[in-house]
C-alpha positions as CSV (number, residue, x, y, z in Angstrom):
1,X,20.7,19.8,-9.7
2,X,21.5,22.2,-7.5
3,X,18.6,21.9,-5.1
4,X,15.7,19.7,-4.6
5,X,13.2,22.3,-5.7
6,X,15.2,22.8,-9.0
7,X,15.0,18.7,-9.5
8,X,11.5,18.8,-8.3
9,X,10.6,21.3,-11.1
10,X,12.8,20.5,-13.5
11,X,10.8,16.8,-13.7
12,X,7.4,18.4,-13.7
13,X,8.6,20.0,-17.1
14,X,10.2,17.7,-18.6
15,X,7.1,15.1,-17.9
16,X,4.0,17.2,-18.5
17,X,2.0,13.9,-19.2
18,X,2.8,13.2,-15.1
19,X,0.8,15.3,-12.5
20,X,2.9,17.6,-10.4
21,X,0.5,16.3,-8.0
22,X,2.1,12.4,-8.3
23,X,5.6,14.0,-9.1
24,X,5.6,15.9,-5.4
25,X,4.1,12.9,-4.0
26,X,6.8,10.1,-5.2
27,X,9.8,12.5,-3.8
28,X,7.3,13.0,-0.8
29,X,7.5,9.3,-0.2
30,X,11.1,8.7,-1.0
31,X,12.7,11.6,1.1
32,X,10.3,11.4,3.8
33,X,9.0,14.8,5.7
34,X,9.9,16.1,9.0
35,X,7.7,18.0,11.3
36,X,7.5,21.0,13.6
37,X,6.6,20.3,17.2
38,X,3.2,22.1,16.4
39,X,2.6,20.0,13.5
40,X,2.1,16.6,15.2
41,X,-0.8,14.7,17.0
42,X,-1.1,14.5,20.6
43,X,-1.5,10.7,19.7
44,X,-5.1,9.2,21.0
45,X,-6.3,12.4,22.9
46,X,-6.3,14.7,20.2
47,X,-8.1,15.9,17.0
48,X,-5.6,14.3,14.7
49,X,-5.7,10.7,13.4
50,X,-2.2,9.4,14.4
51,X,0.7,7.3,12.7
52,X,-0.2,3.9,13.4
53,X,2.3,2.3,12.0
54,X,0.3,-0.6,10.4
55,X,2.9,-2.7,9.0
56,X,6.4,-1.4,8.6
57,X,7.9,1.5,9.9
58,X,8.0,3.9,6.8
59,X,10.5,6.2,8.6
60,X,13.9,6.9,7.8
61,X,15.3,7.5,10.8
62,X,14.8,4.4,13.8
63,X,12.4,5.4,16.4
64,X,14.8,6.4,19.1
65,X,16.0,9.0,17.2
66,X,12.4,10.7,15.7
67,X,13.0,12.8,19.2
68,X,9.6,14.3,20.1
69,X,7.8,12.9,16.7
70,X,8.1,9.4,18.9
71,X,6.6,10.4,22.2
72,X,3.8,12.6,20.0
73,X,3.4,10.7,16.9
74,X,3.1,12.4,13.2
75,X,-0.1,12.1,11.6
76,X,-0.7,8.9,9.7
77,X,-1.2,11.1,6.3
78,X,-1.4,14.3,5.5
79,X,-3.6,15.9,2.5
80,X,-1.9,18.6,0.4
81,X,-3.7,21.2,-1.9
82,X,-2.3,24.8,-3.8
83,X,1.0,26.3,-3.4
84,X,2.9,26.9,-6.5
85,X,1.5,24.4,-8.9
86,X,-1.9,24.5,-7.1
87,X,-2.2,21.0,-6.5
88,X,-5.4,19.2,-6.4
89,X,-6.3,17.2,-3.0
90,X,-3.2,14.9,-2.8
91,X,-2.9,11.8,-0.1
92,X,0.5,11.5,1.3
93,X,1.7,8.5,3.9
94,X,3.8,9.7,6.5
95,X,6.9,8.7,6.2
96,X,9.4,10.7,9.1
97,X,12.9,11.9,7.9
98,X,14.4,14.5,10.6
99,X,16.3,15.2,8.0
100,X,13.9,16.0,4.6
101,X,14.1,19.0,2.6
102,X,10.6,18.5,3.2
103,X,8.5,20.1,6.6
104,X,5.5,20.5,8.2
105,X,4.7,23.6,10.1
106,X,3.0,26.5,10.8
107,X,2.7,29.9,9.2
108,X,2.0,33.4,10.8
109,X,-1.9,32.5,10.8
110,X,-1.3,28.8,12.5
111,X,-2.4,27.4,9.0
112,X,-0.1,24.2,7.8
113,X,1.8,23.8,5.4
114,X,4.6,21.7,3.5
115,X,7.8,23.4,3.3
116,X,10.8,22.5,0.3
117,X,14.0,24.4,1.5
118,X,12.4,26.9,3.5
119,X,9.6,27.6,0.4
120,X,6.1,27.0,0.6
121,X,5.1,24.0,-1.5
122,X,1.5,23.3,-0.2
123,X,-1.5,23.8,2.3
124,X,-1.5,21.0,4.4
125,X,-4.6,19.1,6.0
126,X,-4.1,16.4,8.7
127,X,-6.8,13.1,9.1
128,X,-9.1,14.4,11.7
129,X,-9.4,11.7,14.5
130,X,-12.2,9.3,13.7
131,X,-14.6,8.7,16.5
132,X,-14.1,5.0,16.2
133,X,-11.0,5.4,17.8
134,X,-11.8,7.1,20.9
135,X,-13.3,3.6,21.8
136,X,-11.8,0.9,23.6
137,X,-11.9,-2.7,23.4
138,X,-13.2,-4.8,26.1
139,X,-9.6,-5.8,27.3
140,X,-8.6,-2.0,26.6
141,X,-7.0,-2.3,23.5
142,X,-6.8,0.3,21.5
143,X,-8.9,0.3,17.4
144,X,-5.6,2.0,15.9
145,X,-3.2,-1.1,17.4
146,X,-5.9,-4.0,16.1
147,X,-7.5,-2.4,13.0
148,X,-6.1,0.7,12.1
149,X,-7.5,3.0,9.1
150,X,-5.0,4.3,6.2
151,X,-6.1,5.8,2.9
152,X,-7.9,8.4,4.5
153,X,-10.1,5.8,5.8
154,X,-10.7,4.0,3.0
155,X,-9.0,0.6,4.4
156,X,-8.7,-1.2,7.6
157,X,-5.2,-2.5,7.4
158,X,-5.2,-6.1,10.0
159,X,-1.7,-6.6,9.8
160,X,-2.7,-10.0,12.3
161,X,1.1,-11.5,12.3
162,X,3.4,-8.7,13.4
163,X,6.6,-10.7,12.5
164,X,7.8,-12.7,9.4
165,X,9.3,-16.6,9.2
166,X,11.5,-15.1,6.7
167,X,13.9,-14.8,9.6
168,X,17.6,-13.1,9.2
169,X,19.6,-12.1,6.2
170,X,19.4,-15.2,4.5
171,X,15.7,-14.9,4.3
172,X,14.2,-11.6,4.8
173,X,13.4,-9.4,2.0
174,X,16.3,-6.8,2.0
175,X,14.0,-4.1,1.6
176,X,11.5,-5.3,4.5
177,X,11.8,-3.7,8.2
178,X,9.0,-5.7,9.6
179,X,10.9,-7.8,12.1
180,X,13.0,-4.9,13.2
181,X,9.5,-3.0,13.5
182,X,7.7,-5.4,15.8
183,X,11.0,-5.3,17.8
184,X,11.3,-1.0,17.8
185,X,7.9,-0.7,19.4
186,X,8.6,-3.7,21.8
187,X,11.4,-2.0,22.9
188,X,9.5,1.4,23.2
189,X,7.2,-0.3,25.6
190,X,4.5,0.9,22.8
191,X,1.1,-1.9,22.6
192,X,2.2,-4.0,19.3
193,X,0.2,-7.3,19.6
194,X,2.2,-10.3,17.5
195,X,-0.6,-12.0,16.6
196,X,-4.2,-10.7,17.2
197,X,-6.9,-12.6,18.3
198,X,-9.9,-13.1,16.2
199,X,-12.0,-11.9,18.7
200,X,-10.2,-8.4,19.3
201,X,-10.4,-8.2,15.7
202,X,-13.9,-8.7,15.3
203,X,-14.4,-6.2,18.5
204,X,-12.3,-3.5,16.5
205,X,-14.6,-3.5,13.4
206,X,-18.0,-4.1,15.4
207,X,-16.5,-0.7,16.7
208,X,-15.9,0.7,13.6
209,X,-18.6,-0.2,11.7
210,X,-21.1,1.4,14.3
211,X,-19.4,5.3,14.2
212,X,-18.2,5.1,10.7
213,X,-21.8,6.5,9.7
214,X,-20.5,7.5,6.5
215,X,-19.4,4.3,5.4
216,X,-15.6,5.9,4.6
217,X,-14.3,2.6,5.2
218,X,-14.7,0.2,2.1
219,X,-12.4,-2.5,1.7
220,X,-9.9,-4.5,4.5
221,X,-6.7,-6.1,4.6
222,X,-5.6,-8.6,6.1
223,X,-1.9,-9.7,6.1
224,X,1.7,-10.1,8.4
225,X,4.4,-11.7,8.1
226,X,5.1,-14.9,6.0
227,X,4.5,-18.4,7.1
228,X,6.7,-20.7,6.4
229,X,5.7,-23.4,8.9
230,X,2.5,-22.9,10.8
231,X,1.3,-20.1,13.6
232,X,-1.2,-21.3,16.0
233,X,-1.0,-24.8,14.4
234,X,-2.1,-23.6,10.6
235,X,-0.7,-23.1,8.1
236,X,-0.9,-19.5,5.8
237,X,-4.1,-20.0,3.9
238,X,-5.8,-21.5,7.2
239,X,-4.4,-18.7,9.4
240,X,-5.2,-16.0,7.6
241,X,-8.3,-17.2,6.3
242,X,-9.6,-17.7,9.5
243,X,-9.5,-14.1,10.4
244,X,-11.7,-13.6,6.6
245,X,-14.1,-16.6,7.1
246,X,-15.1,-15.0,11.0
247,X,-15.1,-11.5,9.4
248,X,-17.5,-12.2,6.7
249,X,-19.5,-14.1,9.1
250,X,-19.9,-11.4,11.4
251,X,-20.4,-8.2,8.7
252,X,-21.0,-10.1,5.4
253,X,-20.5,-7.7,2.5
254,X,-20.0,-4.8,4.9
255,X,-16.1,-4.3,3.1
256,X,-14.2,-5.5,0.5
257,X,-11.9,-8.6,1.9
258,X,-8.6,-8.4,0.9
259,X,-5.4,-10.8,1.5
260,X,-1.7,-9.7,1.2
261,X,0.2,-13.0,1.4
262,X,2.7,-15.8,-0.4
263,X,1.7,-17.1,-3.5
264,X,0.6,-20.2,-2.4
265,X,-0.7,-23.2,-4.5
266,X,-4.0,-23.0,-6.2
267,X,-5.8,-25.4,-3.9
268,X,-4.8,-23.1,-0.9
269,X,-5.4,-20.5,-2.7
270,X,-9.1,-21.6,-3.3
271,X,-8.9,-22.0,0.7
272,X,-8.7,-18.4,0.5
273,X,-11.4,-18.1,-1.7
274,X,-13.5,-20.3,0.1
275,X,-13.0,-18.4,3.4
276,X,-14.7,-15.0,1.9
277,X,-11.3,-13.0,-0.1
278,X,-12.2,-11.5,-3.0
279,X,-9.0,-10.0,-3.9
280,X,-5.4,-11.9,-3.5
281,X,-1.9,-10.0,-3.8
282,X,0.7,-12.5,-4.2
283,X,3.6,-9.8,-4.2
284,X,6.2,-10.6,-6.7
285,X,8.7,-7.7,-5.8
286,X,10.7,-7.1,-8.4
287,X,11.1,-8.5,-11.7
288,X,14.5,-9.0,-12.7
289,X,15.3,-13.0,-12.5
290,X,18.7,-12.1,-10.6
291,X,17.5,-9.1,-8.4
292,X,14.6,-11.3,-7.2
293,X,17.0,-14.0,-5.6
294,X,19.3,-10.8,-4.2
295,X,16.7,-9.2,-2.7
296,X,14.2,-11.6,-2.0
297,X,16.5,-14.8,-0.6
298,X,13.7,-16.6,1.2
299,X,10.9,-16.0,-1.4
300,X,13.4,-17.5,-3.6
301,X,14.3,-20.5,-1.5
302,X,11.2,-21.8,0.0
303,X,9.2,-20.8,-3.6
304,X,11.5,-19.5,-6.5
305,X,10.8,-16.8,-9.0
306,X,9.3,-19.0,-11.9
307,X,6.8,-21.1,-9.2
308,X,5.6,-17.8,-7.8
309,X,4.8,-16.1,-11.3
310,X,3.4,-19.5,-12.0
311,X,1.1,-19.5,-8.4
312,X,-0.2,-16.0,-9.9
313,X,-1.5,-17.4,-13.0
314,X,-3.3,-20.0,-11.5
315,X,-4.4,-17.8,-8.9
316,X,-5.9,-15.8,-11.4
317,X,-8.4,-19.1,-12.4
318,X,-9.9,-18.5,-9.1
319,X,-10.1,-15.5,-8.2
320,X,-9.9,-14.1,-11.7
321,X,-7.6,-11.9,-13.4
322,X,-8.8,-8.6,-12.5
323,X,-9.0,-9.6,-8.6
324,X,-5.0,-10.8,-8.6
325,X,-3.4,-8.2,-7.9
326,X,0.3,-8.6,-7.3
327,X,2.3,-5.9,-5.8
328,X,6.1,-4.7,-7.0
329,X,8.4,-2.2,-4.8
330,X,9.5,0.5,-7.3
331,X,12.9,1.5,-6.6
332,X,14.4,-1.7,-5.2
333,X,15.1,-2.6,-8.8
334,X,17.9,0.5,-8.1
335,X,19.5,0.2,-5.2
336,X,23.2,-0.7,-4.7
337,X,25.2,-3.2,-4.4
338,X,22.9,-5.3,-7.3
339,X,20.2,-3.2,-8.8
340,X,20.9,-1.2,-12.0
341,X,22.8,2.0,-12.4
342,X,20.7,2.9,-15.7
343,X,17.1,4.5,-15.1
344,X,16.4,3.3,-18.8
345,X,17.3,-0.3,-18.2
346,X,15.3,-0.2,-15.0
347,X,12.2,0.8,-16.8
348,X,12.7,-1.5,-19.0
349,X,13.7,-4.6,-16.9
350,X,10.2,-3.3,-14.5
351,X,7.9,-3.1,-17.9
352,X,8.5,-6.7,-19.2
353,X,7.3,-7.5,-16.2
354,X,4.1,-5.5,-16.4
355,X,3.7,-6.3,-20.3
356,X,3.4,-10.3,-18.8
357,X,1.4,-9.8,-16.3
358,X,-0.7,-7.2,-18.0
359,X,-1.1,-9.4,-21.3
360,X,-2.9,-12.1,-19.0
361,X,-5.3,-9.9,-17.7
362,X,-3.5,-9.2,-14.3
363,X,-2.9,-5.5,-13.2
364,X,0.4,-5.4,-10.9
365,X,0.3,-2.3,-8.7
366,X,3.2,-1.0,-6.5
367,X,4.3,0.6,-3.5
368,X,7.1,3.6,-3.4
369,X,10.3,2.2,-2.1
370,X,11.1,4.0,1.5
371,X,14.5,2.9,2.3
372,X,14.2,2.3,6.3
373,X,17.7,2.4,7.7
374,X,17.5,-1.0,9.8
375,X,17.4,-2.9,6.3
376,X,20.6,-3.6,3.9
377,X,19.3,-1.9,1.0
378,X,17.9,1.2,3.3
379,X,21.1,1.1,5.1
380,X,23.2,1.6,1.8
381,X,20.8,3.7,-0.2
382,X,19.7,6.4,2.3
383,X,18.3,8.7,-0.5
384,X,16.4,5.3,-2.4
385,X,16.1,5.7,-6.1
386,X,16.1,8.8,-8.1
387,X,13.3,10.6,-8.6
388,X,13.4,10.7,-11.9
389,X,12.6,6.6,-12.4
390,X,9.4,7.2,-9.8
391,X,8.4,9.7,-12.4
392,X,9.5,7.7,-15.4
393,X,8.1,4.3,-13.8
394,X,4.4,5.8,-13.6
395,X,4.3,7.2,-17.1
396,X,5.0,3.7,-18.4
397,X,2.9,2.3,-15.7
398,X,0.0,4.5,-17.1
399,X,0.8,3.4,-21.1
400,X,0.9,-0.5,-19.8
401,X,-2.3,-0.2,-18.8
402,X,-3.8,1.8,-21.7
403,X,-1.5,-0.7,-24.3
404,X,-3.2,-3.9,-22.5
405,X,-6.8,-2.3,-22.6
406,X,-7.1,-2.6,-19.0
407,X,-8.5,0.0,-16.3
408,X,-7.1,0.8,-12.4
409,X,-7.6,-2.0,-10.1
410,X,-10.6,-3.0,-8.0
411,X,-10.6,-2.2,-4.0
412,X,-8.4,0.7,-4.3
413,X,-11.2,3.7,-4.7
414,X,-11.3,6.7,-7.1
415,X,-8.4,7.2,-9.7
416,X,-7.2,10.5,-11.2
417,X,-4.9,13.7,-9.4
418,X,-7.5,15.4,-7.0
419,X,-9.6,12.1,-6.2
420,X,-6.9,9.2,-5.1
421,X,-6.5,7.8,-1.7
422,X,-4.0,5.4,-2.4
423,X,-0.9,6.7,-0.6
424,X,2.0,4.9,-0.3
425,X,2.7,5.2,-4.6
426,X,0.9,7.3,-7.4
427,X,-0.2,5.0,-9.5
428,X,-4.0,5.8,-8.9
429,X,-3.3,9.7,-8.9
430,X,-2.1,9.2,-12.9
431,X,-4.9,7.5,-14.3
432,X,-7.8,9.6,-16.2
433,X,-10.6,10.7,-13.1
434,X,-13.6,8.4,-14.5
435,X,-12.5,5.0,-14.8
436,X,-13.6,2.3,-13.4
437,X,-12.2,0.4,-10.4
438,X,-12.4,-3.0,-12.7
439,X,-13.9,-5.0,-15.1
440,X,-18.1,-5.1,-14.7
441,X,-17.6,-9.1,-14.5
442,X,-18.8,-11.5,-12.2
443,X,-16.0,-12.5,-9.0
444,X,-15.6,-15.9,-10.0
445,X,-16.6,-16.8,-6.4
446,X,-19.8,-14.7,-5.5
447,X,-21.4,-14.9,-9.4
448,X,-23.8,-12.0,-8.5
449,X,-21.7,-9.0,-7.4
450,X,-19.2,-6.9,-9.1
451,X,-17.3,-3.7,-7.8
452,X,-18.1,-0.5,-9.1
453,X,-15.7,3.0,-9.3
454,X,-16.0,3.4,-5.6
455,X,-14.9,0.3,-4.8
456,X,-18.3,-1.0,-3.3
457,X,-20.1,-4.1,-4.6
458,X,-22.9,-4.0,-6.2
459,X,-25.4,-6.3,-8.1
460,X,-24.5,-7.2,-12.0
461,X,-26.4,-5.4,-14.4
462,X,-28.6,-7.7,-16.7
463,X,-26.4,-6.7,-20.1
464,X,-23.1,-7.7,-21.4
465,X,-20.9,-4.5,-21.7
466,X,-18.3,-4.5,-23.9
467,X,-15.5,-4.5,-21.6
468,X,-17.4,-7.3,-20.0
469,X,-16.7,-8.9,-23.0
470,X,-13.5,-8.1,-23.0
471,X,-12.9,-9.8,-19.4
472,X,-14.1,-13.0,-20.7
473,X,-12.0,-12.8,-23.5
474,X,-8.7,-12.3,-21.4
475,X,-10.2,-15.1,-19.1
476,X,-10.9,-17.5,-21.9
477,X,-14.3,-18.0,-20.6
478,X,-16.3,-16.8,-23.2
């Protein structure tokens, strides 16, 4: 293609099954966006929710060279509706690229928008600042370095351990810029605490649960880096654990408690359990046997591919099936030296591994690949994988689920184009507006409570649906 409008629109035609919505988005979050000067926040004394950068960078350019976008930070999403396909309310993460076909700006009315080569593509509408984070902590920490909100507020993302014991190219994911993250904002001088203290956590959401009034936020998250030996004498499940066991404590059944970590043996996984998480994501990666050891060299040392999958499964006893949720990085499974040249053979190789999953009961969800420079496979695939598999990936992603009778994932809000807030990937803005955010079946651990399309919980009704039914079946409980 001669441009990236042409591509853009030559996809949306070819795949009419795919929302332009989710189609814009994907390229959105592979490319990156820049942004006029006018465009950006005036970080914590403005009307605009800033970038908080929760976890990993998500930019494609290193800090010291985002030029005025690092001393006034971008928004930390942005919403887009109209322009040429008249897009329905879509939830973008902000990933920076100076250098994007894609920009923010202004027009001749001071409206925003999102520009494609100097065209309009979209109005644009920027988080407005939530009042939770004009407040301080005791100690004068800030609510968007402890417990930032993404999703349009949906989820508190507690990324408590700001570095990983994966440590160096033998052992770091090669798609994974957390190290090099924590180190960036180090170097900046910018507040990036490497491991928070319970109590500043706890101070954060006290905060946030008093001016949240309209109960945006439903679910949190808490995660870092991997342990592979202990932090603050404890191992994973007891470190991380600690933070859900003192949140429920503190707000019991105020959110949804989530844990991003290692698969981890079942009887630390039932630590979790134990502690107050409802929903696990062991992150398997990628799929493909040989890409997982490339890619993922200290996943596959300290664990190995076949004991992870095998961690999932049991996981899924406790927690399960429909509240294992294991994450995948589409694009990875693409980029040079080792990933496939053939977008067919990548779909493929990615379906069998949502087919196996899928056929136990286990919905895989995934985040869209941004290739961050300061990471080998960033650094040698600049423009990530093509659009065309992010587009190809989430029409099979939408068929596995309908082939495996299953619907979206809990803790992740609304489905459907016009209603998602899930936005680093599109996989909730392809599924059908109206299904449910899981199974009506009891948590294993909780035996009262399920979560409804919303993602809150809420009591179990008296009767047996039919899909309820169908949970037990894929359990082998009934």
């Amino acid at each position: 293609m001669s441009s990236r409008r042409e591509l853009v629109e030559s996809l949306i035609e070819r795949f009419p099954s795919v929302p332009a919505e989710a189609v814009l988005k994907e390229d959105l979050l592979r490319t990156g966006m820049a942004f006029a000067d006018s465009a950006l926040s005036d970080n914590l004394d403005g009307a605009v929710k800033p970038k908080s950068y929760f976890i990993f960078s998500f930019d494609q350019r290193p800090l010291a060279e985002l030029g005025e976008a690092a001393r006034r930070r971008p928004p930390e999403e942005v919403a887009l509706t109209g322009g040429p396909h008249a897009l329905r309310r879509t939830i973008v993460s902000v990933r920076v690229n100076p250098a994007s076909p894609y920009r923010v700006d202004r027009d001749e009315d001071g409206g925003l928008r999102l520009m494609l080569e100097g065209s309009p593509a979209a109005r644009v509408e920027l988080p407005p600042m939530p009042e939770y984070y004009r407040h301080a902590l005791a100690n004068g920490k800030t609510v968007m370095e402890t417990a930032p909100t993404i999703q349009w507020g949906y989820l508190i993302y507690l990324t408590v351990l700001r570095l990983c014991q994966y440590f160096g190219a033998k052992e770091e994911c090669a798609f994974c810029d957390i190290n090099h993250n924590w180190r960036q904002h180090k170097q900046a001088g910018r507040p990036y605490t490497g491991i928070k203290p319970v109590e500043d956590v706890l101070e954060a959401l006290a905060l946030i649960d008093r001016f949240d009034t309209g109960r945006t936020s439903k679910a949190y998250t808490l995660t870092g880096g991997s342990v592979t030996g202990k932090v603050d004498g404890l191992e994973e499940a007891d470190f991380y654990g600690r933070y859900a066991q003192a949140i429920e404590e503190r707000f019991p059944g105020r959110w949804i408690g989530k844990v991003v970590a290692q698969a981890l043996p079942r009887r630390e996984v039932e630590r979790y359990r134990d502690y107050g998480v409802r929903i696990y994501h062991p992150n398997y990666e990628v799929w493909d046997k040989r890409l997982f050891a490339l890619i993922c060299p200290g996943k596959e040392r300290y664990v190995g591919r076949e004991e992870w999958h095998r961690r999932i499964l049991d996981a899924a006893e406790v927690f399960g099936p429909r509240y294992v949720i294991p994450n995948f990085v589409a694009g990875v499974e693409m980029a040079r030296p080792f990933g496939f040249v053939n977008i067919e053979e990548a779909i493929v190789s990615t379906v069998e591994g949502l087919d196996w999953f899928m056929s136990r009961g286990i919905t895989p969800r995934f985040t869209t690949w941004c290739p961050e420079p300061t990471t080998p496979l960033g650094r040698d695939n600049p423009e990530g994988a093509p659009l065309e598999y992010h587009v190809r990936l989430l029409e099979a992603y939408r068929a596995a689920l309908d082939r495996h009778g299953l619907e979206p994932p809990p803790g992740y809000g609304e489905p459907g184009a016009g209603n998602a807030v899930f936005s680093v990937s599109s996989f909730m803005d392809v599924l059908d507006a109206g299904e449910t955010a899981g199974f009506p079946r009891e948590p294993p651990s909780l035996g009262v409570e399920l979560l409804d399309r919303s993602g809150g919980w809420v009591p179990r009704p008296p009767c047996r649906s039919r899909r309820w039914e169908r949970a037990q079946q894929i359990e082998g409980t009934s």
